[in-house]
C-alpha positions as a printed NumPy array, in Angstrom:
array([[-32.067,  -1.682,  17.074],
       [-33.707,  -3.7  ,  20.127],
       [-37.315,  -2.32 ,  20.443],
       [-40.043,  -3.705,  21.982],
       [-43.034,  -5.018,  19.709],
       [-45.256,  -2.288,  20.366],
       [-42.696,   0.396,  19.662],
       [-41.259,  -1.095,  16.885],
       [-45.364,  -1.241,  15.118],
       [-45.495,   2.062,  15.708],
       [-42.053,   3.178,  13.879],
       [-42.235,   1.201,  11.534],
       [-44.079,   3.549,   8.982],
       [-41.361,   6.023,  10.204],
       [-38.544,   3.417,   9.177],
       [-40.047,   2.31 ,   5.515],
       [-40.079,   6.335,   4.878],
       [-36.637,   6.644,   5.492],
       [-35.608,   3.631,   4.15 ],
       [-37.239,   4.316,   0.793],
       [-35.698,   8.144,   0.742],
       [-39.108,   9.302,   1.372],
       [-38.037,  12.925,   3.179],
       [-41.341,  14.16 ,   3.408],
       [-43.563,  11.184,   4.131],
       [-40.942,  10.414,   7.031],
       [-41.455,  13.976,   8.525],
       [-45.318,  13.3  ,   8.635],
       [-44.906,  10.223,  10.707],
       [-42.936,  12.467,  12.448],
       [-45.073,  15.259,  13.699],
       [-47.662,  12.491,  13.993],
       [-46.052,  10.613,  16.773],
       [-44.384,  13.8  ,  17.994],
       [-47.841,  15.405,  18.695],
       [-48.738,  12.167,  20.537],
       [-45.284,  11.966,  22.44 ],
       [-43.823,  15.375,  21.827],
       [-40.563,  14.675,  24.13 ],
       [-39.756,  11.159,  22.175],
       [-35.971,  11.654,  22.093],
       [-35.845,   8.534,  19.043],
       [-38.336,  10.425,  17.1  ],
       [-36.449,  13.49 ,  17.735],
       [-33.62 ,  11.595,  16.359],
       [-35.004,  10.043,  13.126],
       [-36.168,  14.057,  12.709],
       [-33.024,  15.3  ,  12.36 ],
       [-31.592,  12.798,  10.332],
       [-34.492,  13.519,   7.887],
       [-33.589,  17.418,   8.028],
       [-29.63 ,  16.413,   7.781],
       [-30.944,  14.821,   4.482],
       [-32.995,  17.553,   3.411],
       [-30.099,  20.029,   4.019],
       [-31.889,  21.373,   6.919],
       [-28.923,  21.675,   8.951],
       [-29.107,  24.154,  11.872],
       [-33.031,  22.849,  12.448],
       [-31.013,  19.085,  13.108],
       [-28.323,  20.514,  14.804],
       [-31.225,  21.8  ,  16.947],
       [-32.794,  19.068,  17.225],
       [-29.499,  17.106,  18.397],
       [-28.701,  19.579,  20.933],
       [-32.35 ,  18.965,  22.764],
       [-31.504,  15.067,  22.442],
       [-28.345,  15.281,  24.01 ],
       [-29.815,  17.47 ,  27.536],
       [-32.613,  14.268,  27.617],
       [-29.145,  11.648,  28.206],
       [-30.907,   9.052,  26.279],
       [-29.088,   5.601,  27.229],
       [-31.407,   3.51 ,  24.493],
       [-29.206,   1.627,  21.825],
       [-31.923,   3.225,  18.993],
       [-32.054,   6.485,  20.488],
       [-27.936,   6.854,  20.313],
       [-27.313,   5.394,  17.111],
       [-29.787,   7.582,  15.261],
       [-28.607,  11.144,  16.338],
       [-24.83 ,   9.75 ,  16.104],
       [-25.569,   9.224,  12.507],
       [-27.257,  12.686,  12.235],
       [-23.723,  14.164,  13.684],
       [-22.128,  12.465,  12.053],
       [-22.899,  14.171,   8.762],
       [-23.015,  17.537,  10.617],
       [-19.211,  17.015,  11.435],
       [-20.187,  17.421,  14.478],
       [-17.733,  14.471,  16.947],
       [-17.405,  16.648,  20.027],
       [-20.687,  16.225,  20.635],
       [-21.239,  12.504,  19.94 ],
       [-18.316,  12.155,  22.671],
       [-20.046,  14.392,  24.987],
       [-23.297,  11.88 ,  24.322],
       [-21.278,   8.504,  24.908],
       [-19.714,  10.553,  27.901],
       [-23.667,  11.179,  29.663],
       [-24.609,   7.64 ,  28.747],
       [-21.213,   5.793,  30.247],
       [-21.829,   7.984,  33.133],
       [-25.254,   6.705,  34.032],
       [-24.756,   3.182,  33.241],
       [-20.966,   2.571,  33.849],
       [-21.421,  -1.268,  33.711],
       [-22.193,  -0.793,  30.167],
       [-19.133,  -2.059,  28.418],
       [-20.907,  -1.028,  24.919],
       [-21.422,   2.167,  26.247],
       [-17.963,   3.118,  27.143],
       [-16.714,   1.536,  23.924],
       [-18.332,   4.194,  21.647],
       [-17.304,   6.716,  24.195],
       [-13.4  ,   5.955,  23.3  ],
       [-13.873,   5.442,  19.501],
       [-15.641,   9.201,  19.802],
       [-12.907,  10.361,  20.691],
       [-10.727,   8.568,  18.23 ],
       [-12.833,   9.844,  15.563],
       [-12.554,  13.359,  17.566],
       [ -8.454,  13.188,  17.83 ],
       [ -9.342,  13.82 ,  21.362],
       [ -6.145,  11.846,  22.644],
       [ -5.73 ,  12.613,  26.668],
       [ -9.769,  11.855,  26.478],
       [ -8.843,   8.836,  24.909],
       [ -6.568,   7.605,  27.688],
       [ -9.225,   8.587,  30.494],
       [-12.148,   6.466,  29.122],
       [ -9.614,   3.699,  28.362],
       [ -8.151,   3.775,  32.124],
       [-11.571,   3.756,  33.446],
       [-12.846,   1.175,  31.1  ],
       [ -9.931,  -0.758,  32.239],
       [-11.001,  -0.501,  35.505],
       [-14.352,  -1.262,  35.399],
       [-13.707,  -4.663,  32.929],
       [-10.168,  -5.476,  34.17 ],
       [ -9.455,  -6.275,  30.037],
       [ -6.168,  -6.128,  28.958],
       [ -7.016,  -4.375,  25.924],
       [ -8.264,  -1.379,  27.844],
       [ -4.598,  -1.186,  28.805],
       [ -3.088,  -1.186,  25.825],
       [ -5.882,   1.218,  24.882],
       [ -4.571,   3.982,  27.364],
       [ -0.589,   3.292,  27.097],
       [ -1.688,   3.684,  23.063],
       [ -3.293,   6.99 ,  23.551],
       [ -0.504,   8.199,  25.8  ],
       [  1.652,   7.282,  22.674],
       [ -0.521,   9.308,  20.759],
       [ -0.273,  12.143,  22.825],
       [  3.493,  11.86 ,  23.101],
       [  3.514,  12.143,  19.074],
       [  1.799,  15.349,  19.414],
       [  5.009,  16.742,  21.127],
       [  3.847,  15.775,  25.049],
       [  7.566,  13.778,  25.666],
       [  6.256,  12.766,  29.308],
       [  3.766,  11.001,  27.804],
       [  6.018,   8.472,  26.159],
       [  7.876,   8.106,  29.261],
       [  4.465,   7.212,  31.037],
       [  3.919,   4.809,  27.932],
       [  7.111,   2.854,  28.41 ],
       [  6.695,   2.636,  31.63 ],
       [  3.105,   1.295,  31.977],
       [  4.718,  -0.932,  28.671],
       [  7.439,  -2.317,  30.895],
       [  5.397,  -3.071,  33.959],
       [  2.787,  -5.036,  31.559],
       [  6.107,  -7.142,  30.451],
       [  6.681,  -7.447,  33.654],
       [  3.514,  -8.957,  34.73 ],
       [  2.989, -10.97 ,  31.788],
       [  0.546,  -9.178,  29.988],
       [  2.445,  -8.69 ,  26.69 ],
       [  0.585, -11.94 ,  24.647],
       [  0.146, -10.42 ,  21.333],
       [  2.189,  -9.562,  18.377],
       [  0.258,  -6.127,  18.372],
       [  1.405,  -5.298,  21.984],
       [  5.042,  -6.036,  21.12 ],
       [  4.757,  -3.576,  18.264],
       [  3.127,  -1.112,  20.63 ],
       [  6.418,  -0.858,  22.523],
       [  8.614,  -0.945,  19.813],
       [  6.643,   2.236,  18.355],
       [  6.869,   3.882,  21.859],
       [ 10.984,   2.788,  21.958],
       [ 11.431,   3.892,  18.721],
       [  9.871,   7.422,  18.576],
       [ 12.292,   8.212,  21.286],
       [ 15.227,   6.731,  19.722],
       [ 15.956,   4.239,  22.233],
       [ 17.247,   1.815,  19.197],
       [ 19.367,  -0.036,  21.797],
       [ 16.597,  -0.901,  24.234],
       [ 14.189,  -2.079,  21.467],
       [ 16.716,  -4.232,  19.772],
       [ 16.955,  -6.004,  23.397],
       [ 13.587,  -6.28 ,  23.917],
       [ 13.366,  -8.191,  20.352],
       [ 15.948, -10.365,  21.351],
       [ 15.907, -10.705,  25.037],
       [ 11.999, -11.762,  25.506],
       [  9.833, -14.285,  24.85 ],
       [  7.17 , -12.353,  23.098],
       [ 10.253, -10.572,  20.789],
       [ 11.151, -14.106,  19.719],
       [  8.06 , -15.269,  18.375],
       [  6.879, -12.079,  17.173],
       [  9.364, -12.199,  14.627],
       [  6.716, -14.465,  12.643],
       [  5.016, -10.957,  12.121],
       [  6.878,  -8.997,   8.761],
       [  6.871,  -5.767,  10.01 ],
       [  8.984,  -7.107,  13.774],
       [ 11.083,  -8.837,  11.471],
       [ 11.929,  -5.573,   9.186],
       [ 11.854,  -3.469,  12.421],
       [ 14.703,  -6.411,  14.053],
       [ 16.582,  -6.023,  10.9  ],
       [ 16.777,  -2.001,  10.805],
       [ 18.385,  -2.201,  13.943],
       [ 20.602,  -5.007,  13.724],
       [ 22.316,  -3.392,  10.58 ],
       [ 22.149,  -0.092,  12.65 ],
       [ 24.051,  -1.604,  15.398],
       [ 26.219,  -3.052,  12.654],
       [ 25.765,  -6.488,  14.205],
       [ 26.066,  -8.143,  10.542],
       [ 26.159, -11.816,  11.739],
       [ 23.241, -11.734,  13.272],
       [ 21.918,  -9.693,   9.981],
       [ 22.656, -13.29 ,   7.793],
       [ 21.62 , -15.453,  10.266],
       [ 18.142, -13.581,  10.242],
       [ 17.6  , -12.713,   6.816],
       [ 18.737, -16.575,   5.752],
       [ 16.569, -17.849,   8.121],
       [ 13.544, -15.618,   7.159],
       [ 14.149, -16.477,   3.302],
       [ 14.47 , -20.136,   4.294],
       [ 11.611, -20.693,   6.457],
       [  8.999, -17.769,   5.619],
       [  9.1  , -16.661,   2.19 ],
       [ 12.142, -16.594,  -0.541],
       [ 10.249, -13.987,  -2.181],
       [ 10.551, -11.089,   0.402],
       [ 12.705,  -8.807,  -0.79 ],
       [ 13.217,  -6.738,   1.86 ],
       [ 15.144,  -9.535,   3.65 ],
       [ 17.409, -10.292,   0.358],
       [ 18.571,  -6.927,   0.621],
       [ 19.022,  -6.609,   4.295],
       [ 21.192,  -9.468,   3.472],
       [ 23.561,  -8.291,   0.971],
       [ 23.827,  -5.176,   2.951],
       [ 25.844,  -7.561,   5.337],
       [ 27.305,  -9.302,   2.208],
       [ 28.515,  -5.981,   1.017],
       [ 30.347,  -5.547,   5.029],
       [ 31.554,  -8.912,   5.771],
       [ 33.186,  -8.851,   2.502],
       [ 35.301,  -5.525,   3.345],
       [ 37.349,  -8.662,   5.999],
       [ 39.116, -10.49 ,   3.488],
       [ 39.521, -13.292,   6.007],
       [ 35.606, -13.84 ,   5.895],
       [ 34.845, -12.746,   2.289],
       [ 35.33 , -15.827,   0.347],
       [ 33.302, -18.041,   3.267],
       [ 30.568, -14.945,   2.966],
       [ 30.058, -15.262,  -1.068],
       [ 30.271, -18.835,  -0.813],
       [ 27.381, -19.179,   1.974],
       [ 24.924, -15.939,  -0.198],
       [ 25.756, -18.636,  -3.273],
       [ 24.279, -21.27 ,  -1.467],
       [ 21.425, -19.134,  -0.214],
       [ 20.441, -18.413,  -3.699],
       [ 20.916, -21.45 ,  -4.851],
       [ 18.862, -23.933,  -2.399],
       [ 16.229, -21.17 ,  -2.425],
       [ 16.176, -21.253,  -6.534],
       [ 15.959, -25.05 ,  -6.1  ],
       [ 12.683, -24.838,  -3.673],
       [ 11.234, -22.162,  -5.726],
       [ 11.36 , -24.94 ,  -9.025],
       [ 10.714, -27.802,  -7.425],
       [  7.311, -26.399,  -5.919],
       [  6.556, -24.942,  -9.202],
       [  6.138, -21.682,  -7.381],
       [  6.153, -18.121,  -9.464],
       [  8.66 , -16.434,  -7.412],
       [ 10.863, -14.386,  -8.972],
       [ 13.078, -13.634,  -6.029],
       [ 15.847, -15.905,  -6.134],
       [ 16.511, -15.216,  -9.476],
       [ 16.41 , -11.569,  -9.076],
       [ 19.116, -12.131,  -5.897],
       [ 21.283, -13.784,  -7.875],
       [ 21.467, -10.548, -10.191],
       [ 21.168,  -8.301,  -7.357],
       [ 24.416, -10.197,  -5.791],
       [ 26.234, -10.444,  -8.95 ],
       [ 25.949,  -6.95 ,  -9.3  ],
       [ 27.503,  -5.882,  -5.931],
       [ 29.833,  -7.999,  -6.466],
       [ 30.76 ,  -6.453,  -9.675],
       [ 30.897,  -2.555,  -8.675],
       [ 33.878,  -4.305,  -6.311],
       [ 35.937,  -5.815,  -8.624],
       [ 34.798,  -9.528,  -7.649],
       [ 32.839, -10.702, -10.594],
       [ 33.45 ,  -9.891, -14.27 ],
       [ 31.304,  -7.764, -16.481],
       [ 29.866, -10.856, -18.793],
       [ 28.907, -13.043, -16.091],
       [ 26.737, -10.314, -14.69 ],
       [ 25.277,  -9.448, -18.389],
       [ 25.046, -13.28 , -18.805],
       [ 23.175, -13.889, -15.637],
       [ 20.663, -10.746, -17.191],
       [ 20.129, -12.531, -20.185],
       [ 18.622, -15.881, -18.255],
       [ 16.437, -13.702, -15.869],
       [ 15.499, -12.022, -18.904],
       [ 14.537, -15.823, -20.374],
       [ 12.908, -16.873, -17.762],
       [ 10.847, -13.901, -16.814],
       [ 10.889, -11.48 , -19.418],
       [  7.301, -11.515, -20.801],
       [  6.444, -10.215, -16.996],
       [  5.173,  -6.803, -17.028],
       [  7.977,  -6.434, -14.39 ],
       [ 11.214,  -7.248, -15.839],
       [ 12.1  ,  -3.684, -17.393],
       [ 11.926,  -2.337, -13.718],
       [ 13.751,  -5.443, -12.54 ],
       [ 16.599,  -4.827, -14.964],
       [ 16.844,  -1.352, -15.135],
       [ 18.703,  -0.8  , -12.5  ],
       [ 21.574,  -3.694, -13.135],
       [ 22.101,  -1.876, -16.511],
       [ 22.755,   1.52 , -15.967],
       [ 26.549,   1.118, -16.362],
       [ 25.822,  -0.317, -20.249],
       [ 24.719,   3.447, -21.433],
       [ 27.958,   4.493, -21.958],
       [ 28.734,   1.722, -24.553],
       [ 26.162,   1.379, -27.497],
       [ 28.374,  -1.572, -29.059],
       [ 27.886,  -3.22 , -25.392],
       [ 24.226,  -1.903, -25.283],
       [ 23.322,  -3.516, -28.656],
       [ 24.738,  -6.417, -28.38 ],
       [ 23.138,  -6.978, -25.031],
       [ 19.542,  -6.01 , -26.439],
       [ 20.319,  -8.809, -29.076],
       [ 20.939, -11.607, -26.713],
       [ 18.105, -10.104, -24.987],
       [ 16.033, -11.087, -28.629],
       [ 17.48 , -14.08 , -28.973],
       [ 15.733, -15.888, -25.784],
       [ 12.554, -15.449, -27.805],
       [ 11.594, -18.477, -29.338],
       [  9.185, -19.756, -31.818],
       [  5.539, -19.872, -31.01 ],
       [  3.603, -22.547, -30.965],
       [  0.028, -21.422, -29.375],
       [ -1.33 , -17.846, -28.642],
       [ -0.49 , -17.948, -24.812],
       [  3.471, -18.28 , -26.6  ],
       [  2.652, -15.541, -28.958],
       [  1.038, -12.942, -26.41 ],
       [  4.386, -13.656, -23.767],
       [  6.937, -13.021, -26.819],
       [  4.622,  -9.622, -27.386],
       [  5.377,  -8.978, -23.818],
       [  8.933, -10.212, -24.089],
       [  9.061,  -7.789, -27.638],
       [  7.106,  -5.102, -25.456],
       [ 10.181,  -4.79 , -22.751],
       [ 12.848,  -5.14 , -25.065],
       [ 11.476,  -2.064, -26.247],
       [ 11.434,  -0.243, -22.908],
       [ 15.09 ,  -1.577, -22.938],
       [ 16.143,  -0.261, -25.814],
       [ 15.182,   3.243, -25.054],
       [ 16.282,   3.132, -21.465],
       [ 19.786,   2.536, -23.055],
       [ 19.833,   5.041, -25.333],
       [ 19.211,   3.423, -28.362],
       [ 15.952,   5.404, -29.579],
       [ 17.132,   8.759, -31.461],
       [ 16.179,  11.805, -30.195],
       [ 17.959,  13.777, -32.711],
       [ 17.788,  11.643, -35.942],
       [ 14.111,  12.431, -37.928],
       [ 14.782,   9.927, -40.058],
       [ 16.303,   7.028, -37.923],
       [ 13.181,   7.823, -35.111],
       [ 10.588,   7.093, -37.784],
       [ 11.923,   4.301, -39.171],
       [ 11.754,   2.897, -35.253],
       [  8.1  ,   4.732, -34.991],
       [  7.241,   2.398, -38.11 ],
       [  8.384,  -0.642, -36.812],
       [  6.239,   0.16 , -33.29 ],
       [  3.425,   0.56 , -34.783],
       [  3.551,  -2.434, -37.042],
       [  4.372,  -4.17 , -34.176],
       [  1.389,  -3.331, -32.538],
       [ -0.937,  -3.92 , -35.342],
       [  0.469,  -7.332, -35.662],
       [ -0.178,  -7.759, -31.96 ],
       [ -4.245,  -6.476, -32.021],
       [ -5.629,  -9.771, -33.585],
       [ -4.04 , -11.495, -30.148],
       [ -6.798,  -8.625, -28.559],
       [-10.141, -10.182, -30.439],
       [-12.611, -11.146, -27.453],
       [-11.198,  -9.038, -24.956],
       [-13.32 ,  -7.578, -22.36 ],
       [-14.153,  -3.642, -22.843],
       [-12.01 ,  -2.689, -19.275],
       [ -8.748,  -4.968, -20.65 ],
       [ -6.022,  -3.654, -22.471],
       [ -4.81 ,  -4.845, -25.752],
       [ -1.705,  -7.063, -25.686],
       [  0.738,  -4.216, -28.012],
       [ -0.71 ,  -1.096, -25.973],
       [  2.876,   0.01 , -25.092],
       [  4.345,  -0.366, -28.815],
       [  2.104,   2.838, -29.224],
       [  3.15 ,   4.716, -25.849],
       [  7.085,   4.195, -26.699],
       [  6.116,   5.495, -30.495],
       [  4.702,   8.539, -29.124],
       [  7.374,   8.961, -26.873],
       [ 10.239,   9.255, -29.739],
       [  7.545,  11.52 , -31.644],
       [  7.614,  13.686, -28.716],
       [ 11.653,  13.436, -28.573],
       [ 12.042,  14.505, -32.229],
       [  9.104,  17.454, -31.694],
       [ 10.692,  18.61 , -29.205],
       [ 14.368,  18.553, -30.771],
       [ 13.427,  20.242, -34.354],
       [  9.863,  22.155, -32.881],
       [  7.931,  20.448, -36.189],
       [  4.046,  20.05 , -35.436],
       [  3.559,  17.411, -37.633],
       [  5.484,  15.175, -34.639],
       [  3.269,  15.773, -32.121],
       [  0.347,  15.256, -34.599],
       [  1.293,  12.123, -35.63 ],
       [  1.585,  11.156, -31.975],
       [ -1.868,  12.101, -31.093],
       [ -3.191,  10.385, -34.022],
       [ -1.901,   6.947, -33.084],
       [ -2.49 ,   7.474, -29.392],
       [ -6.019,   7.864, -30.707],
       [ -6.658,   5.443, -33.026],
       [ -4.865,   2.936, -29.89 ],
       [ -7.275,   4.313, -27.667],
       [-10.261,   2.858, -29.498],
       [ -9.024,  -0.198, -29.298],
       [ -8.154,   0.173, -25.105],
       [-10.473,   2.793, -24.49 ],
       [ -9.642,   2.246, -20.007],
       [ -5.907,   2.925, -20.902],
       [ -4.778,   5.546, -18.238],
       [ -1.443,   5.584, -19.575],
       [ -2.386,   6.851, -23.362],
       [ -5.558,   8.894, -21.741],
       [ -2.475,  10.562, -19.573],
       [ -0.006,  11.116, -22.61 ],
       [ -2.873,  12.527, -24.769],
       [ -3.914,  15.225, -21.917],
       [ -0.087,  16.627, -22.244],
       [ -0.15 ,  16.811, -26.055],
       [ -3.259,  18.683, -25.871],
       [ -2.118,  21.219, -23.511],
       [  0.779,  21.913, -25.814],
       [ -1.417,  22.207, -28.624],
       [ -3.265,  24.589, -26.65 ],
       [ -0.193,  26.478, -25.749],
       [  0.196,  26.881, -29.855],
       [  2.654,  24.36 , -29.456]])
């Protein structure tokens, strides 16, 4: 706060009170200087903060109220009783206080700043879009524009339509005269074409101007350009994007592999442009696998196209069934210890729980990536590896739900899988997680399954008790804190 030396002496008692929490030694200093000065709006101001502390409300509301008839314009002055109205909810009248102070001194840029960010804080859109027009004025900043045609967006959200035709046309007229320089304005008018579903006229401003070409750098142009490209079914331009994006940006954005096979999945309905189609999504995946290995990068993406690919092609009769399971298993190699890789496969497996000869043998080739190992980094990835193989399992349907005596046996082998994991845990931090958490979750899981098939307490029991004794071991574990809150509830329900 800029205050002269001889002010700033004599507040500064005032300021060490307040600072310190000291309520009632700051409301000394203030009747002090108060009785010397007893229309000191700053004083006034550092008042009713103290009683909006205190809980003294309506006496700082009061307080505030006699502030804002003085129109103080001092920097101190304002900031003090906006933080006292603040806490009293009270915007309207910070905007009404910004609104005094702009009006006095409208060459104050700082001034009518705060106005228009009272009113954003106040929802007070069409006031929004009169302080930005006349701050626009005033400055001649192009921001101030954008400001207003933003409000006016705002306002046309709120169900005013003629205020988005106002916005696109202040919008084009700033095109017009060059002003569009930022990615942030061309996403302005793609927000203002888009809310009125003018798809066409946004897809040729992204590809007619300047600005729409190299805001495509930006992710979120890029996914807008792509929306409507594969809305306009323009799937040429789809590959040419998405390749080109996955090429030169990032081969780990997901959003563009899909957009990609999308057009796979069209182009490949033409049989006279199917074969060149797979070739050329081959070659993607390939020369992006290629990059991804030579500059030792962890990107999974690639690897997870190929399977997504494989897979479409699949569901249409162009790939068989064992090159699709054989392409799981060597994700699953490569990236299976990843906390990740059930959700990554889940998906690209569905059609195996139907078969539980298919289902097995797949979990077993799954097992068989694991090797040997050789140092405790090895050992804690193959508990991960173990960990999701598990997740597998019962995703496929091979953990009985009926079967007491087949889900124990698997209950046993959890848990002894997790105590052989907890030595891997020794040194730990308090707020980690032990390595075999999730050997304990899936156990109480099938306990669950078989209490809730044959209604025998003794299941859910059990399930609480090693959910427990796991919980002293990971005692920040949402996920067994979670589980544990539902068991107890049906205990409390008499099960």
């Amino acid at each position: 706060m800029s205050l002269d030396y001889a002010t700033e002496k004599k507040l500064r008692p005032l300021y060490d009170a307040l600072d310190e929490g000291q309520n009632r030694m700051a409301l000394q200093h203030c009747a002090k200087l108060l009785k010397k000065t007893p229309d000191w709006p700053l004083v006034k101001a550092l008042k009713a903060l103290v009683y909006v502390r205190t809980g003294k409300e309506e006496e700082a509301l009061e307080l505030c109220n006699q502030i804002k008839k003085a129109i103080p314009t001092d920097e101190a002055t304002l900031q003090a009783v906006t933080m006292s109205l603040k806490e009293l909810g009270k915007h309207s009248v910070i905007v009404e206080l910004y609104e005094n102070a702009a009006n006095l001194q409208p060459k104050n840029e700082e001034f009518g700043n705060h106005w228009f960010m009272a009113m954003v804080r106040n929802n007070d859109f069409k006031g929004q879009q009169a302080a930005a027009v006349k701050l626009h004025r005033v400055f001649k900043q192009n921001k101030y524009l954008f400001w207003a045609i933003m409000s006016l967006a705002l306002q046309g959200q709120s169900g005013n339509k003629l205020s988005y035709v106002l916005a696109e046309r202040m919008m084009a007229k700033a095109l017009e005269e060059k002003r569009l320089e930022e990615v942030e304005h061309m996403r302005l008018y793609l927000l203002i074409l888009l809310d009125q579903n003018k798809n066409e006229e946004a897809l040729s401003l992204l590809l007619d101007s300047s600005l729409g070409q190299t805001s495509l750098r930006d992710p979120e142009v890029r996914q807008i350009k792509s929306e409507l490209l594969r809305e306009n079914k323009r799937w040429e331009s789809v590959i040419e994007m998405s390749q080109d994006a996955l090429e030169k940006e990032n081969a780990d954005d997901w959003f563009q592999w899909l957009a990609y096979f999308d057009a796979v999945d069209a182009l490949i309905l033409d049989e006279t442009k199917a074969v060149d189609t797979i070739e050329g999504a081959y070659r993607l995946i390939e020369n992006s696998k290629k990059a991804v290995l030579e500059g030792n990068l962890l990107k999974r993406g690639p690897f997870l196209a190929e399977l997504d690919l494989n897979y479409r092609l699949q569901k249409v009769g162009r790939k068989d069934e064992e090159i699709v399971l054989k392409n799981l298993v060597c994700y699953f190699g490569r990236f299976g210890s990843k906390n990740c890789a059930f959700e990554d496969l889940q998906s690209y497996i569905v059609f195996l729980r139907s078969d539980a000869s298919k289902s097995k043998k797949f979990i077993d080739d799954l097992k068989n990536t694991i090797q040997p190992a050789t140092d405790k980094n090895a050992t804690v990835k193959n508990v991960y590896k173990n960990v999701n193989i598990r997740k597998l399992e019962r995703f496929l349907g091979l953990h009985p739900q009926s079967e007491i005596k087949q889900g124990l046996a698997i209950v046993n082998e959890l848990w002894a899988e997790y105590q052989d994991a907890l030595p891997l845990g020794e040194g730990l931090e308090k707020t980690e997680m032990q390595y075999g958490d999730e050997f304990v979750i899936l156990a109480s899981h099938i306990l669950l399954d078989l209490y809730t098939e044959h209604k025998q307490a003794a299941f859910l029991i059990q399930a609480i008790s090693l959910l427990e004794i796991a919980l002293v071991k990971s005692i920040h574990n949402f996920q067994i804190k979670l589980i544990l809150v539902r068991m107890y509830t049906m205990i409390g329900k008499g099960f």
